[in-house]
N, C-alpha and C positions, 0 to 999 in steps of 0.2 A: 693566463691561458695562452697559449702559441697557438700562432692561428696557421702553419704553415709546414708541413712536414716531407720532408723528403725520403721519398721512399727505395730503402738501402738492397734492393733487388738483385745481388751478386751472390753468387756462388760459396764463398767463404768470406770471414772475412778479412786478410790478409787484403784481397781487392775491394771489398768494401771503404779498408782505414787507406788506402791509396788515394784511391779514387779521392776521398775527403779534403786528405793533405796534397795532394799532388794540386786539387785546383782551391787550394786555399778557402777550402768553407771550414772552417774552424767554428765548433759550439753552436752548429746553425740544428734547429731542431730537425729528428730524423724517425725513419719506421721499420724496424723491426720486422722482417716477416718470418714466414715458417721453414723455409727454405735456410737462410740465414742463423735462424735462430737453432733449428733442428740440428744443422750443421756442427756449430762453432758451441752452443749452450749459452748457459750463465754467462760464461767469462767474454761473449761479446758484447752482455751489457755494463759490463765493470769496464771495460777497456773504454767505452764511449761515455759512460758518465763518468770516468776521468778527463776527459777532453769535450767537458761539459756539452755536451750533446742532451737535449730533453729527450726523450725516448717514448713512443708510440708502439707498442709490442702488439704486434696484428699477428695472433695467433687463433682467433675464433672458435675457442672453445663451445665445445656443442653433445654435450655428454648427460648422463645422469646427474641428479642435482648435488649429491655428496662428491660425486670424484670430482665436480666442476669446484664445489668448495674449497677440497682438500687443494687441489690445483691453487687457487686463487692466493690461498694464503702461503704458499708456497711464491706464487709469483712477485706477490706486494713487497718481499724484503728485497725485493731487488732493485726498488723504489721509481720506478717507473711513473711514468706523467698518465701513461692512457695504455688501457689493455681492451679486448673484447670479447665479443660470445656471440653467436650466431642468435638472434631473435628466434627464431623456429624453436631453440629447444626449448621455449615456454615460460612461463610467469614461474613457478617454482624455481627450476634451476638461475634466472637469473638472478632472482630473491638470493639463492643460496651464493651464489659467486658474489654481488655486493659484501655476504655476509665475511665469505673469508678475505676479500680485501682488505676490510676493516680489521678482523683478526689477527688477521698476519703483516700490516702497518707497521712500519717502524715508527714511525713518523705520525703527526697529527693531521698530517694532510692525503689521505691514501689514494692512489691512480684513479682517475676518471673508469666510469666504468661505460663501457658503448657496444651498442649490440647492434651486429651486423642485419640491414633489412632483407634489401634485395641487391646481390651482386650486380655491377655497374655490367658487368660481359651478357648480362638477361637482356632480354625483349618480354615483349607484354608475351606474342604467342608461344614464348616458350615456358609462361605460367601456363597459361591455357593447354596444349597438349600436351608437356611435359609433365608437369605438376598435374596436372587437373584442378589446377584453381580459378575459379573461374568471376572471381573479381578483377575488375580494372586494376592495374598496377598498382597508381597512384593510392587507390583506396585501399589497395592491399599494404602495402607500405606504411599509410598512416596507420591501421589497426596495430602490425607491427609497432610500430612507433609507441603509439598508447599502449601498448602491451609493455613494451620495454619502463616506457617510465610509472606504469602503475606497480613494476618490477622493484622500482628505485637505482635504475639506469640511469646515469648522466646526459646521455645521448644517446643518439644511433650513427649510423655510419648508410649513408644515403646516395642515388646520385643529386648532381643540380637540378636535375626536374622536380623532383617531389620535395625540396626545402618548405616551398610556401605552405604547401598541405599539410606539412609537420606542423610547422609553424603555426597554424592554425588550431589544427589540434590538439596539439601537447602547448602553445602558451612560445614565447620568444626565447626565455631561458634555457629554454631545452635543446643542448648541443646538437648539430648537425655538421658531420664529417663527411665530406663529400670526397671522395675520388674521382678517375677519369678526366684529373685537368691537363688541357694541352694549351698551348700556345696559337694565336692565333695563324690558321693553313698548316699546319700539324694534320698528319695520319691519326687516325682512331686508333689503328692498333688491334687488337682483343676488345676495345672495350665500345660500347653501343650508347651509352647511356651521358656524352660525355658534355665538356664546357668548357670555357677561357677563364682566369681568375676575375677577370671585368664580371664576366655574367655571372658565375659564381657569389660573388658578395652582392652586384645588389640582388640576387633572389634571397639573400639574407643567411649564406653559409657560415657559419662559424670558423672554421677548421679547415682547411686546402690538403690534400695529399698528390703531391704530384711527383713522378716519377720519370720514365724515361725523357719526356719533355727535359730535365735537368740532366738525367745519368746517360742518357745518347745524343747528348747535344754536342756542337765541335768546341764551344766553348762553354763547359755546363756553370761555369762563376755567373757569366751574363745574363746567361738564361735564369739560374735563380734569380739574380736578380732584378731580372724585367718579370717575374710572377711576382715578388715583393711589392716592385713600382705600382702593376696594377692594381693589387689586393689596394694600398696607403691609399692609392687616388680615389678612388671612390669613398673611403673613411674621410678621407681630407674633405672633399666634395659633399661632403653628409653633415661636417660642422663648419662650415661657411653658413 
C-alpha cells in the first residue's frame, strides 16, 4: 500500500504530465480528482499508469446504490489502487460500490475502496447549523467510519484529528486517508482541519494526501521529498 499521494489538482492534463516530468517525480504515487478526471476521462489514467504512477481516483461517488455499482465496475478496469464514495450515501450503496469493484476487476487484487467522512474544508459549527447534525464531529466521523466498514469499505478518507477515534473504533487495520497535509509554517488554505506529515503518522494515518504543499512549492522535487523524510522518520523511530 503507498502511503503518500500527490494530489494532481491542474486543469487538464497536458499541465498535470508537465508538472510531473518537468520536476522529475517520475512513478511517484498521485490523485486523481474530479476536475482532472472530468476534464481529460479514462485516457488520463492510461497515460499515468503507463509512467507507473499508482493512482488514487477521488471522485466521491454519492448516488443511488445501482448507478454507484454500475459506476464501480466500470471504474475497476481502469485498475486503480484506491477510488471513493462519499460515507453519507449509506451502508446500502457502499455495499453496492465494493460490489462492482469486485465485478468489474480485471485483476485479483481490486482498488481500495474508502469513503469519504467529513470534508477537511468543515468545521464542527458548520455540522451544527448547516447540517443540523448535532453530534461532535469527532463522534460523528467515527459512526461514519463504522458505517463504512460495516459496508465492507477499506477505509475512510479523514482529517488528522479524528485518526485516533477511528482507530479505536474500527480496530488498526482500517485505512485512514487523511488530507489537508502542509509543511511545517505553510498557509491552511481552504482547508481547517489540517496537519504536518510528522503529526500525521504518529496519530497513526495510513495514507498522506498532499497537495499544493508539493504543486505550489518553488521547488515541488524537495518539498515531496521533505513529506517522504518525515512520514520514514517516525517509521524509522517506531523500530529502533
Amino acid at each position: 500500500m503507498e502511503n503518500m499521494y500527490v494530489a494532481l489538482d491542474f486543469p487538464n492534463g497536458k499541465q498535470a504530465k508537465a508538472f510531473l516530468h518537468d520536476n522529475d517525480l517520475h512513478g511517484i504515487p498521485v490523485k486523481v480528482g474530479m476536475e482532472l478526471f472530468y476534464r481529460e476521462g479514462p485516457e488520463i489514467i492510461y497515460q499515468l499508469k503507463r509512467q507507473a504512477h499508482p493512482i488514487f481516483l477521488d471522485l466521491k461517488l454519492h448516488d443511488i446504490p445501482q448507478t454507484v455499482m454500475n459506476t464501480m465496475k466500470h471504474l475497476a478496469t481502469l485498475e486503480i489502487d484506491m477510488v471513493n464514495v462519499h460515507a453519507t450515501g449509506g451502508l446500502e450503496m457502499i455495499k453496492y460500490a465494493k460490489e462492482g469493484l469486485l465485478k468489474g476487476s480485471l485483476s485479483h487484487v481490486p482498488p481500495k475502496l474508502i469513503a469519504v467522512t467529513i470534508l477537511t474544508s468543515m468545521k464542527e459549527d458548520t455540522l451544527k447549523q448547516t447540517l443540523k447534525i448535532q453530534d461532535p464531529l469527532e463522534k460523528y466521523t467515527g459512526h461514519l467510519a463504522r458505517l463504512s466498514q460495516m459496508s465492507n469499505a477499506d477505509g475512510v478518507v479523514c482529517s488528522v484529528h479524528e485518526v485516533n477515534h477511528i482507530k479505536r473504533v474500527c480496530g488498526s487495520h482500517f485505512l485512514t486517508v487523511t488530507p489537508g497535509i502542509r509543511l511545517q509554517g505553510e498557509d491552511f488554505d481552504d482547508q481547517r482541519r489540517v496537519s504536518t506529515p510528522t503529526k500525521a503518522r504518529k496519530q497513526g494515518a495510513d495514507v498522506l494526501i498532499v497537495g499544493r504543499s508539493v504543486t505550489k512549492a518553488t521547488r515541488p522535487k524537495e518539498a515531496y521529498e521533505q513529506m517522504v523524510k518525515e512520514w520514514k522518520e517516525i517509521d524509522e523511530s517506531r523500530s529502533c
